[in-house]
C-alpha positions in Angstrom: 111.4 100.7 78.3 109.8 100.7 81.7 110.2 96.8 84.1 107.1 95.6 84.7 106.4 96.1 88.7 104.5 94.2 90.9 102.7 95.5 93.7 103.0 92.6 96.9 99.7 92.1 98.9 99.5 94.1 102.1 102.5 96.8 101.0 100.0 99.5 99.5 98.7 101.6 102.7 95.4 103.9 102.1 95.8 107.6 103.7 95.0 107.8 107.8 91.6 109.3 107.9 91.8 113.0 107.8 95.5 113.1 106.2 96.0 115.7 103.6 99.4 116.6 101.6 101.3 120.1 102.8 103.8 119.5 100.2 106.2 117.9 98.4 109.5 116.3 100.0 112.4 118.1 99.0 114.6 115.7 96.6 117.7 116.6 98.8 116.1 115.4 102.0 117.1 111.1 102.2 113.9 108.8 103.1 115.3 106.0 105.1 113.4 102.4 104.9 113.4 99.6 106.7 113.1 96.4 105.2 112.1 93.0 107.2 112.1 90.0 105.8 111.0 86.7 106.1 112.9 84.2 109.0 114.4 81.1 107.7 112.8 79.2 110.0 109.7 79.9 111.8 110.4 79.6 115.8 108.4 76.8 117.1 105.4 78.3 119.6 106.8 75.6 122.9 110.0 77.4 122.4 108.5 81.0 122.6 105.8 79.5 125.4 108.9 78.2 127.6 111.3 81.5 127.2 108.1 83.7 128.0 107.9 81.3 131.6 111.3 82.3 132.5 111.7 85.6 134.5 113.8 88.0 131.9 116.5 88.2 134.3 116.9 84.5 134.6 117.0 83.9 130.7 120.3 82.7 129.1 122.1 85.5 127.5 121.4 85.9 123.9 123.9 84.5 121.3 123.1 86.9 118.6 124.7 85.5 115.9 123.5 81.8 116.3 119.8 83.0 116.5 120.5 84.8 113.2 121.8 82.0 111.7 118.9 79.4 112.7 116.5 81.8 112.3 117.5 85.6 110.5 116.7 85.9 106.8 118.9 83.7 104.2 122.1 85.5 102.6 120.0 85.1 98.8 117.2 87.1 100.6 119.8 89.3 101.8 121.6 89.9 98.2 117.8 89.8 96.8 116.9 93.1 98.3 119.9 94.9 98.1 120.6 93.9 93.9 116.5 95.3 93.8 117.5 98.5 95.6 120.9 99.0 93.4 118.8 98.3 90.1 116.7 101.6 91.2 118.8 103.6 92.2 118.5 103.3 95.9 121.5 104.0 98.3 121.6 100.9 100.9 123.3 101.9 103.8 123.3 98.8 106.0 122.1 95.7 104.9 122.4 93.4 108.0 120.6 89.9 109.3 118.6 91.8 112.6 119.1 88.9 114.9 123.4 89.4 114.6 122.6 93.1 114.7 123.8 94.7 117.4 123.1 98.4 117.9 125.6 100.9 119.0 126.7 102.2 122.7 
């Protein structure tokens, strides 16, 4: 018995004009996805207005982890996706809130 599926507005992409297939991908090769999901909190526009006035070298430095918890997604979003991707079968590697993200040297 098959879960019923339901196909979100805006994620089903038509073929670029022109595309055609030249094969299959091999099963052995991973496919890595990003997933982005919805802010807790929408950042106000005066706020993004008055940081784009200040001169990037002038800006407070960024305290990653308070902007992800004001504004990154919510922990149940977080568990949300990663409980879908275990029920298929899907391997997530990293499941982290991007505005506490920091990327490697």
């Amino acid at each position: 018995m098959t879960e019923p599926r339901e196909v979100l507005a805006g994620s089903v992409r038509r073929a670029a004009a022109g595309a055609r297939l030249i094969g299959r991908t091999r099963p052995e090769n991973p496919i890595h996805v990003s997933v982005i999901l919805a802010r807790r909190n929408a950042i106000a526009l005066d706020i993004l207005h008055r940081h784009g006035l200040i001169r990037p070298h002038e800006r407070p430095k960024a305290d990653h982890a308070l902007f992800a918890q004001k504004y990154g997604a919510s922990e149940a979003a977080l568990e949300a996706i990663t409980a879908f991707a275990s029920r298929y079968g899907l391997d997530v590697r990293r499941a982290v809130n991007v505005g506490s993200y920091t990327p490697p040297d």
